[in-house]
C-alpha positions in Angstrom: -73.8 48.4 -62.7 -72.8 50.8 -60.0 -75.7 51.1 -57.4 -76.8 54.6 -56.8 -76.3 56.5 -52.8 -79.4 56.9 -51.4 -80.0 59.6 -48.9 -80.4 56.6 -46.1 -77.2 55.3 -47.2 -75.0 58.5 -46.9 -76.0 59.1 -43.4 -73.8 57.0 -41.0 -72.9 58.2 -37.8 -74.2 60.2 -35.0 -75.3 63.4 -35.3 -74.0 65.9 -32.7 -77.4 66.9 -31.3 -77.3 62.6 -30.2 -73.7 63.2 -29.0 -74.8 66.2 -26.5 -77.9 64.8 -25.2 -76.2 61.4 -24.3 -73.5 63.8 -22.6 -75.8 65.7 -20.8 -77.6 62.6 -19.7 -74.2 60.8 -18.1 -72.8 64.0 -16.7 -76.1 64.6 -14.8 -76.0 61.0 -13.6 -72.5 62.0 -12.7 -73.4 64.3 -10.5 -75.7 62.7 -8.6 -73.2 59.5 -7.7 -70.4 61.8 -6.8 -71.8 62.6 -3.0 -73.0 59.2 -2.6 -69.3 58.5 -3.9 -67.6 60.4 -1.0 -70.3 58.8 1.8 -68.9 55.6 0.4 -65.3 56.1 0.8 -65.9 57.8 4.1 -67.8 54.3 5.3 -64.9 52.0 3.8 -62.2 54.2 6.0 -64.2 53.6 9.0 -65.4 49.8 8.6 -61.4 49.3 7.3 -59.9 51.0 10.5 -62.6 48.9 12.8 -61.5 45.8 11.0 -57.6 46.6 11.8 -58.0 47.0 15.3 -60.4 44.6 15.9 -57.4 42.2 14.2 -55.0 43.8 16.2 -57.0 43.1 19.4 -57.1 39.7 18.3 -53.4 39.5 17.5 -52.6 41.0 21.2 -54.6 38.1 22.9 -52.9 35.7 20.8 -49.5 36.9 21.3 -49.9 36.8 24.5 -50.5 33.0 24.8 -48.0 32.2 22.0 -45.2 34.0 24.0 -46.3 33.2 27.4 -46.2 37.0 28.6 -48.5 39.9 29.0 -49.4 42.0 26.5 -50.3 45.4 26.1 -52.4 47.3 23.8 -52.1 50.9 24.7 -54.1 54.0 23.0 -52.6 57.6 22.6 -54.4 60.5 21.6 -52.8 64.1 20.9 -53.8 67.3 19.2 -51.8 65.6 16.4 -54.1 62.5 16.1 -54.3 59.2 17.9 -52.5 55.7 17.8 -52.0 52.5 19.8 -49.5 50.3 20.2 -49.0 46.8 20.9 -46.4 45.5 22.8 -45.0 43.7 26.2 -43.6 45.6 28.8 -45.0 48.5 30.5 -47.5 50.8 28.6 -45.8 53.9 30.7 -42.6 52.3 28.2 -44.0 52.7 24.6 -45.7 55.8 23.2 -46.4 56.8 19.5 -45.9 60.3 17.5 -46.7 61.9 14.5 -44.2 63.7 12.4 -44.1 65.4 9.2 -42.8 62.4 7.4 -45.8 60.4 9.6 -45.9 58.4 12.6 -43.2 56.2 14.6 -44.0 54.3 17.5 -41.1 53.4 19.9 -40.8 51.2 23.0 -37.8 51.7 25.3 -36.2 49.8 28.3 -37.0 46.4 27.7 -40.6 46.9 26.4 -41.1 45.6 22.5 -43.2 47.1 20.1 -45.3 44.3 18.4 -47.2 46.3 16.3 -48.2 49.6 15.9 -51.5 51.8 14.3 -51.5 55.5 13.8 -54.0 58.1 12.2 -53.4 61.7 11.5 -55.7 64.3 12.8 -56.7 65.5 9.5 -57.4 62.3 8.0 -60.6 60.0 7.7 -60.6 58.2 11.5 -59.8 58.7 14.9 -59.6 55.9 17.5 -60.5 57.0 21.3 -61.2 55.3 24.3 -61.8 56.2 27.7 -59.3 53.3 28.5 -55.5 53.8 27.9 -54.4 50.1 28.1 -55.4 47.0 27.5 -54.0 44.2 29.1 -53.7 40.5 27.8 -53.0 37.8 30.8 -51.2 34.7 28.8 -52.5 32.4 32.2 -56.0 33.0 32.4 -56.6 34.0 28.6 -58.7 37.1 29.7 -58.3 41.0 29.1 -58.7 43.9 31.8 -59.9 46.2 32.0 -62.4 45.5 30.0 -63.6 48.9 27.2 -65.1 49.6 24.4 -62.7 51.2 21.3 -64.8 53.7 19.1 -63.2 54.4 15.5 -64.8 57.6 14.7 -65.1 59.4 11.7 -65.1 63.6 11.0 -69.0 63.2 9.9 -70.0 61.6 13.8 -70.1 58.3 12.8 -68.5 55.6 14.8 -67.9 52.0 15.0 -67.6 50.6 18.4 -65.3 47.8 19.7 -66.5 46.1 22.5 -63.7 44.2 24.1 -64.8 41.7 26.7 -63.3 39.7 30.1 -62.0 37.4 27.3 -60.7 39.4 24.6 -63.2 38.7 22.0 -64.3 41.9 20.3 -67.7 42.8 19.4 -68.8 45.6 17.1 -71.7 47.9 16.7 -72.5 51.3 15.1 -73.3 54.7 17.1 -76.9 55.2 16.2 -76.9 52.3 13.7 -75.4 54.6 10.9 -73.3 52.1 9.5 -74.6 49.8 6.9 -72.1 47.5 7.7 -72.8 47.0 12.0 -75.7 46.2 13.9 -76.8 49.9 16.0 -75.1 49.9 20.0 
């Protein structure tokens, strides 16, 4: 015997008074996240290029040993952005530009370009220093001058790279606003 629909039974489904109030609950938790989305990303770019020249301060000092010759790490900055270059030879030798297509560093004479790091005016980071160049002595193991690197970002926040007599790099955060570094 065929068993009669009940009124219980023929309902399946969500109404569409549930489907708008769940939508209006995510698109308001939506909106909320999406600053703390952008402060997120802009953190990541700094910490990320910190962490790149902090490795690339590293890698200096160590080529430096492993080919028995000085080595420079030498900072530009133009209206265009700023970039530094690692490389042996004279710093006066090596520069680094940006184009439409991007950046190209360059070394010329005898000078080679070991590695190279460049970021665009408009973008996320900047990296300044009141020191031009860096240089690595393969003898005595030890940097000078020694500086402090600052990786800024658009919003004033910075990272600071502390290079010392050794080349060991330590970083802090302007005003402790990084979650990631202990405040300068």
């Amino acid at each position: 015997m065929p068993a009669q629909a009940t009124a219980h039974d023929a309902q399946r489904g969500v109404s569409l008074i549930d489907t708008m109030a769940v939508l209006s609950i995510v698109s308001v938790a939506i909106s909320a996240a999406i600053p703390e989305l952008g402060s997120l990303r802009r953190s990541a770019d700094l910490s990320g290029a910190a962490a790149q020249l902090e490795t690339d301060v590293q890698f200096a000092r160590s080529q430096a040993t492993a080919m028995n010759r000085t080595v420079q790490l030498s900072l530009r900055e133009s209206a265009a952005g700023s970039c530094y270059v690692v490389h042996v030879g004279p710093a006066a030798n090596c520069s680094c530009s940006h184009q439409a297509g991007g950046a190209a560093a360059t070394c010329t004479g005898d000078s080679v370009l070991l590695r190279a790091a460049s970021f665009a005016a408009q973008g996320p980071v900047q990296v300044r220093s009141a020191t031009k160049s860096l240089t690595f002595d393969p003898v005595r193991g030890t940097v000078t001058p020694t500086a402090t690197l600052r990786v800024e970002g658009p919003d004033g926040r910075a990272i600071h790279q502390v290079v010392n007599l050794l080349g060991r790099v330590r970083s802090c955060a302007s005003e402790g606003r990084s979650a990631y570094e202990r405040p300068c």
